[in-house]
C-alpha positions in Angstrom: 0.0 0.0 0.0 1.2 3.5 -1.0 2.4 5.0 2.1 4.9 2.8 4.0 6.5 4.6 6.6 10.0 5.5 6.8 10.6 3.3 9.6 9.6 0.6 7.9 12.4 0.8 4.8 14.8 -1.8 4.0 18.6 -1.8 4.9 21.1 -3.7 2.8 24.3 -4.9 3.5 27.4 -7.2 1.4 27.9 -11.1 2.5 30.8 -11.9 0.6 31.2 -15.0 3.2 27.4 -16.0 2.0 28.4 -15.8 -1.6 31.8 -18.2 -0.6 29.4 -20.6 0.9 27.0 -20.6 -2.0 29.6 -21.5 -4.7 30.5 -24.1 -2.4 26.8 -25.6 -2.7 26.7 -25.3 -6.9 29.9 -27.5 -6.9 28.0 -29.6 -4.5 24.6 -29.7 -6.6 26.4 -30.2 -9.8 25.5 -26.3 -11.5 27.2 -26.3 -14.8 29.9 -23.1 -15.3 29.1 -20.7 -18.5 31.5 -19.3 -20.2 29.9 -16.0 -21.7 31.5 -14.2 -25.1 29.0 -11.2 -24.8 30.2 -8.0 -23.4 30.8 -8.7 -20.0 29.2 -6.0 -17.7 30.0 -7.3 -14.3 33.3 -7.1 -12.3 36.2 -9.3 -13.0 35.9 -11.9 -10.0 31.9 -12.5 -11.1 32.4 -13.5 -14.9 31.6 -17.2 -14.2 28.1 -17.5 -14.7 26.0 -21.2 -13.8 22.7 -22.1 -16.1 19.5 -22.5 -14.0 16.8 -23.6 -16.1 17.5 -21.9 -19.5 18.7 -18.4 -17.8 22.7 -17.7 -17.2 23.1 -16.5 -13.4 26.2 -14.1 -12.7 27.2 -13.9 -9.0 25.8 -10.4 -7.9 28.1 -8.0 -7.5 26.9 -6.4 -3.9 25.2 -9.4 -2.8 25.5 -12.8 -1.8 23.0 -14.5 -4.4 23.1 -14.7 -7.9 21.4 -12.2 -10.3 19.7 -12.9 -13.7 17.3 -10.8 -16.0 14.7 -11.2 -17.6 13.6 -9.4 -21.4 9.9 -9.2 -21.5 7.3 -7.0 -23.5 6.5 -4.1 -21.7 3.3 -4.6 -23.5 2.0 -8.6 -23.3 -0.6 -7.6 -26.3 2.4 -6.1 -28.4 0.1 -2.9 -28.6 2.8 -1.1 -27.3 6.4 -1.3 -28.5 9.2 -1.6 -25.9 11.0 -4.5 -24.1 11.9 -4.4 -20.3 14.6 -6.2 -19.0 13.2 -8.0 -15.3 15.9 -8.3 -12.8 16.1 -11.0 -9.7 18.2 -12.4 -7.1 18.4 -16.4 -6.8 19.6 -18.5 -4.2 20.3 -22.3 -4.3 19.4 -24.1 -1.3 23.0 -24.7 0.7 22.5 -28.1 2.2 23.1 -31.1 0.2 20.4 -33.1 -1.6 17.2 -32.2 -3.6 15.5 -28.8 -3.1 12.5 -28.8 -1.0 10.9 -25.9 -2.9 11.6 -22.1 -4.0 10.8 -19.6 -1.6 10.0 -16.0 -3.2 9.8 -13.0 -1.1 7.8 -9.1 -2.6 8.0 -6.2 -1.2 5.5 -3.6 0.1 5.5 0.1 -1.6 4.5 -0.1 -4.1 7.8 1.2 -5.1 10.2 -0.5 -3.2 12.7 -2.8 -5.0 12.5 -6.2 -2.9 16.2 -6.7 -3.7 16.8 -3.7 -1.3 15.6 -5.9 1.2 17.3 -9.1 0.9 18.6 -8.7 4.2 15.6 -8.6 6.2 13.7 -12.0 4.1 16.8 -13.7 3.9 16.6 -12.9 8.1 13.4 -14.2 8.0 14.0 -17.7 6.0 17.6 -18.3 7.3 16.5 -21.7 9.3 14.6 -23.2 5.9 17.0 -22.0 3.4 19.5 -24.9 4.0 16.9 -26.7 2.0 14.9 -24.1 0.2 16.0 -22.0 -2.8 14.8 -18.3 -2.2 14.3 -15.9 -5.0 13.6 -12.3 -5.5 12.4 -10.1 -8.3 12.7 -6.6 -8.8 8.9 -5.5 -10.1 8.7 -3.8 -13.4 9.5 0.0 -12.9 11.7 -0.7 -9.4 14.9 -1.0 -8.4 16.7 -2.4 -11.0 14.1 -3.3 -13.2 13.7 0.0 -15.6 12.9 1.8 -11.9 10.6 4.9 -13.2 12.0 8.2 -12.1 9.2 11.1 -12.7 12.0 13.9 -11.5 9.6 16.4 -9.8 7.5 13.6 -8.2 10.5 12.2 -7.0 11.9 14.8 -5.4 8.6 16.2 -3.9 8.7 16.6 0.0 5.1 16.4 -1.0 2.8 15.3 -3.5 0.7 17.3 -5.2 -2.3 16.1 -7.6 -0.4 18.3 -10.7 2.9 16.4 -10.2 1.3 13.3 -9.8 -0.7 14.0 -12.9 2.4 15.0 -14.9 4.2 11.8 -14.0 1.5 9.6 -15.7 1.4 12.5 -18.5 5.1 11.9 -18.9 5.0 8.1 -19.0 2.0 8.6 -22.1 1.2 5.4 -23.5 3.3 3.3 -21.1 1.6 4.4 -18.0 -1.1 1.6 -17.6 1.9 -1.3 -18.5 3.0 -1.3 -14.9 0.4 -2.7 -13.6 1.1 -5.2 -10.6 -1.2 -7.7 -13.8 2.1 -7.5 -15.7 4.3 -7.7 -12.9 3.0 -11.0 -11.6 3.4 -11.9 -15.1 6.9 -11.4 -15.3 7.5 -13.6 -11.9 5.7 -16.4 -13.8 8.1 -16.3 -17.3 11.0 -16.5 -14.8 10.1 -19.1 -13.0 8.6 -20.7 -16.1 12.7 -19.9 -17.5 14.1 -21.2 -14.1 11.7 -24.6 -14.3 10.6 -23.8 -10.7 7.3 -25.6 -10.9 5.5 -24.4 -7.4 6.2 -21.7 -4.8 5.8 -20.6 -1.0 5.1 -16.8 -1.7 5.3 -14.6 0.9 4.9 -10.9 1.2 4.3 -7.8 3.3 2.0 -4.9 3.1 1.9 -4.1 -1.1 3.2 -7.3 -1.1 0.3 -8.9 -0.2 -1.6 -7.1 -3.0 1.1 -8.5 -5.4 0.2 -12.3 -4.0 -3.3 -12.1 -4.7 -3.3 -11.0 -8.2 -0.5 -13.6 -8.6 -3.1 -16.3 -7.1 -5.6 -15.3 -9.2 -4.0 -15.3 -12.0 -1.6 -17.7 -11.7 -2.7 -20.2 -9.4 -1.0 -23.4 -10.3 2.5 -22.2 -9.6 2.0 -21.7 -5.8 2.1 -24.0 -3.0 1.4 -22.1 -0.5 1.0 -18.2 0.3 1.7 -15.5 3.4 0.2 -12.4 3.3 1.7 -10.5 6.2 -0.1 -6.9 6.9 -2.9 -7.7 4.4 -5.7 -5.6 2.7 -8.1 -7.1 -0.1 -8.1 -6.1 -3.8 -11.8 -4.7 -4.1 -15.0 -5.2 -1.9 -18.2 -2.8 -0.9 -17.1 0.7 -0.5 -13.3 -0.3 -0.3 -12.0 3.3 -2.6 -13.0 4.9 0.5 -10.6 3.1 3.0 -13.7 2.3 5.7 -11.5 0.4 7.9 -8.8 3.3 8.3 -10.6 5.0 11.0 -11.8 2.4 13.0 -8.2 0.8 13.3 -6.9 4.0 14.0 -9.1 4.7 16.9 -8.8 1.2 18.5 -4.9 1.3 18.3 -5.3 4.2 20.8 -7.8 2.7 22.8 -6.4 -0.9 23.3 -2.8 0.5 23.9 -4.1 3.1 26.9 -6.7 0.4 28.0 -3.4 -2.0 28.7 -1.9 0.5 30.4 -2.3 1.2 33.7 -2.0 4.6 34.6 -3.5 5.6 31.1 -6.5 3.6 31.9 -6.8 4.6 35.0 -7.9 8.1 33.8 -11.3 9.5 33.0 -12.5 9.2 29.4 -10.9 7.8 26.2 -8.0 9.1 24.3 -10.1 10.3 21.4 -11.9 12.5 24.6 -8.5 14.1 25.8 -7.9 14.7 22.0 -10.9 16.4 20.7 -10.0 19.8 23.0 -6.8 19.7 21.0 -8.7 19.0 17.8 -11.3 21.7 18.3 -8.3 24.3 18.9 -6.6 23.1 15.8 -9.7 23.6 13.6 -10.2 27.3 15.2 -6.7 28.6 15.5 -3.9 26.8 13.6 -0.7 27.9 13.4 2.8 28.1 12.1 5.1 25.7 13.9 8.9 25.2 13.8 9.8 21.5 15.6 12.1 18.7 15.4 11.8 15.5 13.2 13.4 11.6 14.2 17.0 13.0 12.9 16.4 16.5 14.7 15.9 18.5 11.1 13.9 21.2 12.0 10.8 21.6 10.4 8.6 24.1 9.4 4.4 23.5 8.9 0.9 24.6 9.9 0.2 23.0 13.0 -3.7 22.3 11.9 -6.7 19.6 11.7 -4.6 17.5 9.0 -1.3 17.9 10.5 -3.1 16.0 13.5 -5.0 13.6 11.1 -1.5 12.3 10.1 0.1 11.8 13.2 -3.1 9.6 13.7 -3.4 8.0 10.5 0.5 7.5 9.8 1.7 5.6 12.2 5.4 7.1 11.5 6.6 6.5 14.2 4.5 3.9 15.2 5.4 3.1 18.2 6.4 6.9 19.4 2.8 8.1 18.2 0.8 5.4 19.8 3.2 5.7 22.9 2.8 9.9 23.1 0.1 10.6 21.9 -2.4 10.9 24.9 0.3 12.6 27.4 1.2 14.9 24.2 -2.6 15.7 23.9 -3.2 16.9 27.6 -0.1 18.1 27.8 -1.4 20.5 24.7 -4.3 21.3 26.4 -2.6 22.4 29.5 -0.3 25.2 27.6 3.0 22.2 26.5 2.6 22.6 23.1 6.3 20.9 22.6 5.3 17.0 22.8 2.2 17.7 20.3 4.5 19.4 17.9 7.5 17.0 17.8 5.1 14.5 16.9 4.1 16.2 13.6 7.5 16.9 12.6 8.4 13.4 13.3 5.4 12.3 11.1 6.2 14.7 8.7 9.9 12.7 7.8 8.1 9.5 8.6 5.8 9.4 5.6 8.6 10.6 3.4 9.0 7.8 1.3 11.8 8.8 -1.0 15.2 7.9 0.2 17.1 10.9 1.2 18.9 10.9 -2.3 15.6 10.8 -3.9 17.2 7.7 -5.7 14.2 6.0 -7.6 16.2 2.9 -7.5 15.9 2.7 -4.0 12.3 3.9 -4.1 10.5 4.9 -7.4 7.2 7.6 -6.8 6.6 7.0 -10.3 5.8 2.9 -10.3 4.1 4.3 -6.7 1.6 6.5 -8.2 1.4 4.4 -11.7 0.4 0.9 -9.9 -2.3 3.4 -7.0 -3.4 4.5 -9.6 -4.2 1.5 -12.5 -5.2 -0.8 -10.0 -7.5 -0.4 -7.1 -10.7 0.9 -7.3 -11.3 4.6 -7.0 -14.1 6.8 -5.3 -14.6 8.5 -8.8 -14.8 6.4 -12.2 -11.2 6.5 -14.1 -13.3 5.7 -17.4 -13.6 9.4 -17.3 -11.3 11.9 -18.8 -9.3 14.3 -15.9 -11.4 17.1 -16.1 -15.4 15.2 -16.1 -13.3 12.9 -13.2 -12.8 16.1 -11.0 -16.5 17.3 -11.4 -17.2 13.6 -10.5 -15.1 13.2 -7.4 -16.6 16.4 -6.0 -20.2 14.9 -6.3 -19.3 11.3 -4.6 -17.6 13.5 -2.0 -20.4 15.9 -1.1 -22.8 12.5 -1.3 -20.4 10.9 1.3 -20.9 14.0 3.4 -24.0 13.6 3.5 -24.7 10.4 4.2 -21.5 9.2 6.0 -19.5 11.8 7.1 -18.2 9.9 10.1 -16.0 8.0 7.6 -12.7 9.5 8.9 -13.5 10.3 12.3 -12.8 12.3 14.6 -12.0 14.2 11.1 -14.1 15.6 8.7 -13.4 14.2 5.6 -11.9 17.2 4.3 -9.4 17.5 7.2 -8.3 13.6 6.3 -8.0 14.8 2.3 -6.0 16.9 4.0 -3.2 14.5 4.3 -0.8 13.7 2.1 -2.1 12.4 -0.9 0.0 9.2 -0.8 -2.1 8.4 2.4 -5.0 10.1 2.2 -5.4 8.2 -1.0 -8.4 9.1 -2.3 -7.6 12.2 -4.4 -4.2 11.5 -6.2 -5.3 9.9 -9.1 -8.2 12.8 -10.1 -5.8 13.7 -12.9 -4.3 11.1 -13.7 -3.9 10.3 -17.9 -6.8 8.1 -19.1 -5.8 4.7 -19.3 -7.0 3.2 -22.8 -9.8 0.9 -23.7 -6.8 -2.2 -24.0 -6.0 -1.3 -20.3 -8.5 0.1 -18.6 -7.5 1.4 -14.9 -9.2 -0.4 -12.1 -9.2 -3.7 -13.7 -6.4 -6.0 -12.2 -8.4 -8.6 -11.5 -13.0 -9.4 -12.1 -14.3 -8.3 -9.0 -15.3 -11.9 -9.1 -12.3 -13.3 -9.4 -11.8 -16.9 -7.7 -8.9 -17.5 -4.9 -7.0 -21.0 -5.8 -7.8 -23.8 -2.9 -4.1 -23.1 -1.3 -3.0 -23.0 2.4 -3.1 -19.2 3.1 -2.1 -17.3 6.1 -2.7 -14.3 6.7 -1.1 -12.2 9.5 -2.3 -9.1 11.4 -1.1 -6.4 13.7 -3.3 -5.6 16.3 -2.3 -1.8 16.2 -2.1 -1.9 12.4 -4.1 1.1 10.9 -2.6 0.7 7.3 -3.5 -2.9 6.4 -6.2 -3.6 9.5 -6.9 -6.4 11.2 -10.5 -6.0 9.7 -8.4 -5.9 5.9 -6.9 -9.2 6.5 -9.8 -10.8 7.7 -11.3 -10.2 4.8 -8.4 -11.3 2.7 -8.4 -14.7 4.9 -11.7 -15.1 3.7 -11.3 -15.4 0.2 -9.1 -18.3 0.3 -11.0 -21.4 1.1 -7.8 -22.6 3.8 -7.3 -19.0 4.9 -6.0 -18.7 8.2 -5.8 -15.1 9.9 -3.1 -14.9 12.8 -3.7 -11.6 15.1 -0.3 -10.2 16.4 -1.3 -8.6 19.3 -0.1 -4.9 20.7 1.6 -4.6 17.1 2.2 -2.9 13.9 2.7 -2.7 10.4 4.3 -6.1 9.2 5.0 -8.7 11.7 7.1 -11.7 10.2 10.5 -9.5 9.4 13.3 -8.3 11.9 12.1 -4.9 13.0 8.7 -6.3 14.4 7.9 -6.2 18.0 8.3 -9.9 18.0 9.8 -12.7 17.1 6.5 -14.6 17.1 5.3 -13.6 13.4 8.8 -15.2 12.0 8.3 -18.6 13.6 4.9 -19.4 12.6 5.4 -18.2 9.0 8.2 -20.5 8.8 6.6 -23.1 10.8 3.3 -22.9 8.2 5.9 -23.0 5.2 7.3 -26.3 6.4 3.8 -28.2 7.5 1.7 -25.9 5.7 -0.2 -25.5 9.1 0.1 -22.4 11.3 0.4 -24.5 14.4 0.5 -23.6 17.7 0.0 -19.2 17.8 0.0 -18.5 21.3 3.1 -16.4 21.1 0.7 -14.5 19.2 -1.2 -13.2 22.3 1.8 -13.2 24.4 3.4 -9.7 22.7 3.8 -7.5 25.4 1.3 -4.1 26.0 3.3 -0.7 24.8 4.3 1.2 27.6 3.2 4.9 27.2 4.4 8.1 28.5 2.0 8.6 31.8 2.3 12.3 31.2 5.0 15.0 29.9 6.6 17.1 32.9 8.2 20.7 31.7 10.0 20.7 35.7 11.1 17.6 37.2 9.0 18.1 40.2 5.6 17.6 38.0 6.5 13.9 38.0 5.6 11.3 40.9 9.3 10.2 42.4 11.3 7.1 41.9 10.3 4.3 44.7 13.0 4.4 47.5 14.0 0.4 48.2 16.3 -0.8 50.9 19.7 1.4 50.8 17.7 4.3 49.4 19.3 7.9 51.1 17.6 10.4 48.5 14.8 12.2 49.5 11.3 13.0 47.4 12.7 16.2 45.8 16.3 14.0 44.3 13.8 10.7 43.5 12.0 13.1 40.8 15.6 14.1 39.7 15.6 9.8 38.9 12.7 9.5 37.7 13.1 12.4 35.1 16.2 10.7 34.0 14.9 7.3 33.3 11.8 9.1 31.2 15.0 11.1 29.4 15.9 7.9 28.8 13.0 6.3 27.8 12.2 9.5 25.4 15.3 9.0 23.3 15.4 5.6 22.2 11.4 5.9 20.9 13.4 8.1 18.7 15.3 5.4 17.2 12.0 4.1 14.9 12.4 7.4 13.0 15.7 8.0 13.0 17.7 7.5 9.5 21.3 9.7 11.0 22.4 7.8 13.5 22.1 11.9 14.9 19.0 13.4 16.9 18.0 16.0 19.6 16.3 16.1 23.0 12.8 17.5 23.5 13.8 20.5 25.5 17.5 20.6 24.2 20.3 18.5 24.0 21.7 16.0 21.0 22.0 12.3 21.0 23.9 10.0 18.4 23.5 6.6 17.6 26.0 3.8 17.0 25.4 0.2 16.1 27.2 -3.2 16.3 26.1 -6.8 16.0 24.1 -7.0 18.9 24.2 -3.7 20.9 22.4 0.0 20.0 24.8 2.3 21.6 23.2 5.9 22.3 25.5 8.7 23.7 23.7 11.8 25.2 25.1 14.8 25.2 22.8 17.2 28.0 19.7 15.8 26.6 16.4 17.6 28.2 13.1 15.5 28.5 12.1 18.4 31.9 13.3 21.8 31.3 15.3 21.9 34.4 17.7 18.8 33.9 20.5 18.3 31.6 21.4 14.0 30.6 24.2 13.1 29.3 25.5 9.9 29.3 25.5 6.7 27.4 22.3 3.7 26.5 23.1 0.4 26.0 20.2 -1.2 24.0 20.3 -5.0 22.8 19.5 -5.4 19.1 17.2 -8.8 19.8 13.7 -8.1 20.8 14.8 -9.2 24.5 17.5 -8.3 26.7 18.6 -6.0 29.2 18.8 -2.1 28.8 21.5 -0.5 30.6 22.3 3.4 31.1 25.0 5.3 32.8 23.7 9.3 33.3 25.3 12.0 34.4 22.5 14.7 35.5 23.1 18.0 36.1 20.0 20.0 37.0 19.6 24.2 36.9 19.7 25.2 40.0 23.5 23.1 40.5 22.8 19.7 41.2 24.8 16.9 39.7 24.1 13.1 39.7 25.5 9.3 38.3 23.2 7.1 37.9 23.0 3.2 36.3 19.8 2.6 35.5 18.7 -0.5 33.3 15.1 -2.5 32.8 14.3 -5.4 30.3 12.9 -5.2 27.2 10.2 -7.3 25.9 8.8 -7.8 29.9 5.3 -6.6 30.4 4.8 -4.5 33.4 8.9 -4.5 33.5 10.3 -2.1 36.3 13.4 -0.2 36.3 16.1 -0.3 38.7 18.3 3.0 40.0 21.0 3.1 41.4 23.7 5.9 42.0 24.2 9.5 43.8 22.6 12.5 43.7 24.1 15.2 45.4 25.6 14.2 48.1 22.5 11.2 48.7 22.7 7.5 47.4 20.2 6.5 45.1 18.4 2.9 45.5 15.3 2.8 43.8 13.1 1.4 41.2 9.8 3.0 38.8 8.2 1.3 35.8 10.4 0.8 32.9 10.0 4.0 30.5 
């Protein structure tokens, strides 16, 4: 789905040990060596190429697999001149004996090449892949398959319906050919080319968009299918995204109502929002704040701006973890949590990477696939300007009779989001496919799912692909199985989830094509949230004195601001891109990384206005672990501290335990884990 948060991009990285090992298993299977007299375009040490099915595979030169292409028709019906070349990634199984099957991984975007993120599937099917070959393709218009690079949509901090329009105007004829039809196309004629009879397809968020039109329309070739972060292709009413709100107003719900001190307050966090809502709509204003990698930035703090933060869910975690504490602290004159938020969303649903590279993500195959394939609100058989005149009259209907759609929003506040998740307005102007290829047509609304072991997973807090979405994807395949992830996001089978739990039963299903025992599933840990945002360190309740504890009330608040400094900078880390950030109140952090460790070094950080953190967070990379901190504190009116704080991750209802001086008083205490 258009839309994937920054958060959630792929990282890449060279395995020349990987690539050692896997000529070591072609000797072993017997691969035969090709010897090329073409124009060689790869480096010297990759010219030996090995024949897999009728298709000569070079070692890749920055990975550890081996990369073919593919020349197809940009058109199938020949209508259209123009050949594309279709690029992929192949990996032989590494143990000895016959392959048990070809894994194939797609990414989500659309846009994203799924070569960019070999790391995180190869992660993900490490344990099976000692019997499994693994493939990946770079869709038509991506990465290195001819990625489309529409220059002023690309570089776009923002979409607009003219630039978006443009692209498709720029693409002419071609526009409608990159279809995810013709993409799932092109990962049949390679495996056709590669003899690779049957598949274990798995994909996340787009990807799971790319799997069904591949089922539909090519239903033989797969064994089985995962669909992690799933939405449907069509259905009643589905061009105007009716589950959106509703997810988005659980995720706030069920993460305060599993949270004590949240919970324990009167009303609902849609009730402490709406005062903040109601100002916004009255007065907005110009507002200057911080993003994930501490960029300033500039915007109208308004209705949308607070619609996004909502609906994005970039940062997840930091927005569902803030949000309520930002919102009263709003209302009671703090402005500075509310605001930060916005900026942060603001880089979060930038897409592009940060060298507008449409290799690494293309806007043009983005807004070319939005806006061929699903349905629309208004009917794309129209030319531009009648389509305007009829998207203004479905939208003034939909006022009337449902203008609850986007609530608490009015459905003009949610259009005015950007149009990449807002959806429902960027393709008004877009070119008018022709009659050969009409837009909204990737599969008959009556298309058939094969009889195929399906599952489907789900993050409880998912407000992009819903849990409602993938229950209705679940049921279009007779053996559909839907696996809730609960307190969770966006995609929950690949390493940045809050769990390990959606990677062990998707590899558990692709073995016994059963999802077998999911209780891990309900066993995900509540979020902790930020019980409220303090501007002085004596707005907060005090650390708990245990036995050895010298500080008095006044020093404990002095601890527990720290550990909530602490706590406040690595929710950074989900939007952070720099390895550089800032405090709320002041200060700079950075960020460095080894194999199992997420080193953050503060430098006078300020969560409270009144006290200064600096300092160094130890953060284990695995999902479990201990967090350990040593802070220096220096507050403003002279008072200096060292404290070693640390509390385990992945623990519900985890504590934190203090220990240290401050002032002259030892510190022996414990609060909840930030």
């Amino acid at each position: 789905m258009a839309g994937q948060p920054r958060e959630a991009l792929p990282r890449c990285r060279t395995a020349p040990a990987v690539r050692a090992s896997l000529w070591a298993a072609f000797a072993l299977l017997g691969f035969a060596s090709v010897a090329s007299s073409h124009v060689d375009p790869w480096p010297a040490p990759a010219r030996e190429g090995v024949l897999v099915g009728s298709i000569e595979l070079r070692p890749c030169p920055s990975a550890p697999g081996l990369c073919g292409s593919l020349d197809r028709p940009l058109d199938p019906t020949g209508a259209i001149p123009g050949r594309i070349s279709i690029r992929f990634e192949y990996y032989p199984h590494s143990g000895a004996g016959k392959s048990l099957g070809t894994l194939v991984a797609t990414e989500g975007g659309p846009g994203y090449p799924a070569t960019l993120s070999r790391d995180d599937y190869l992660a993900l099917f490490e344990p099976l892949l000692r019997r499994r070959d693994f493939l990946l393709m770079d869709n038509r218009g991506t990465g290195r398959s001819g990625a489309i690079d529409c220059h002023e949509l690309q570089t776009a901090e923002k979409w607009t319906v003219k630039s978006i329009a443009a692209c498709g105007q720029s693409l002419g004829d071609r526009a409608p050919l990159y279809s995810t039809a013709y993409a799932v196309d092109d990962l049949a004629a390679i495996l056709e080319a590669l003899n690779i009879r049957r598949i274990d397809l798995y994909g996340d968020s787009y990807g799971t968009y790319f799997e069904q039109v591949f089922a539909v329309r090519h239903p033989n070739a797969l064994r089985s299918i995962v669909l992690d972060g799933a939405y449907p292709l069509n259905g009643a009413d589905y061009a105007w995204y009716p589950s959106y709100a509703p997810a988005m107003r659980d995720k706030f719900d069920i993460a305060c109502r599993r949270f004590d001190p949240c919970a324990a307050l009167p009303g609902s966090p849609l009730d402490r929002v709406a005062p903040v809502l109601a100002e916004l709509r009255s007065r907005p204003f110009r507002a200057r704040a911080a993003d994930g990698d501490g960029k300033q930035r500039e915007f109208t703090a308004d209705a949308s701006q607070l619609a996004i933060v909502m609906y994005g869910s970039a940062p997840a975690f930091a927005t569902v973890r803030e949000l309520d504490a930002a919102a009263r602290a709003f209302s009671g004159g703090d402005r500075v949590p509310l605001l930060r938020l916005m900026a942060e969303t603001i880089s979060g649903v930038d897409s592009r990477d940060p060298t507008a590279d449409a290799a690494k993500w293309s806007a043009g195959l983005a807004a070319a696939v939005m806006c061929q394939d699903p349905p629309q609100i208004f009917d794309m058989r129209l030319p531009p300007a009648l389509r305007t005149a009829d998207r203004d009259r479905v939208i003034a209907e939909r006022k009337v009779k449902a203008a609850d759609t986007y609530a608490p929003f009015t459905i003009d506040e949610y259009r005015g989001m950007p149009l990449d998740y807002s959806f429902i307005d960027q393709c008004v102007e877009w070119p008018l496919a022709p009659s050969s290829h009409p837009a909204s047509h990737v599969v008959a609304a009556d298309a058939r799912y094969p009889d195929i072991p399906a599952l489907i997973i789900s993050g409880e807090l998912d407000n992009i692909t819903t849990v409602a979405d993938g229950a209705a994807v679940a049921r279009a395949f007779k053996r559909g199985t839907q696996i809730r992830i609960a307190n969770s996001f966006h995609v929950n089978a690949l390493p940045r989830a809050r769990s390990a739990c959606g990677a062990k039963i998707v590899r558990r299903f692709i073995e016994t094509l059963s999802a077998g025992g999911t209780e891990c599933a309900a066993r995900v840990p509540p979020l902790r949230l930020v019980p409220r945002f303090a501007r002085q360190a004596s707005q907060l309740e005090p650390a708990s004195a245990i036995a050895g504890n010298r500080a008095n009330a006044a020093q404990l608040r002095w601890a527990s601001a720290a550990v909530m400094t602490a706590g406040d900078v690595l929710a950074r880390l989900g939007g952070n891109s720099t390895g550089q950030g800032v405090g709320l109140r002041g200060g700079s952090f950075r960020v460095v990384n080894d194999e199992s460790t997420t080193h953050v070094i503060l430098n006078q950080v300020r969560w409270t206005e009144d006290l200064a953190v600096s300092g160094k967070i130890d953060r284990p990379v695995a999902r479990t672990g201990t967090v350990h901190a040593a802070l220096h504190l220096a507050t403003d009116d002279g008072l200096t501290g060292e404290l070693t704080v640390e509390w385990p991750e992945g623990v519900a209802g985890s504590g934190t335990g203090i220990r240290g001086t401050i002032g002259d008083a030892r510190v022996v205490a414990q609060s909840p884990a930030p």
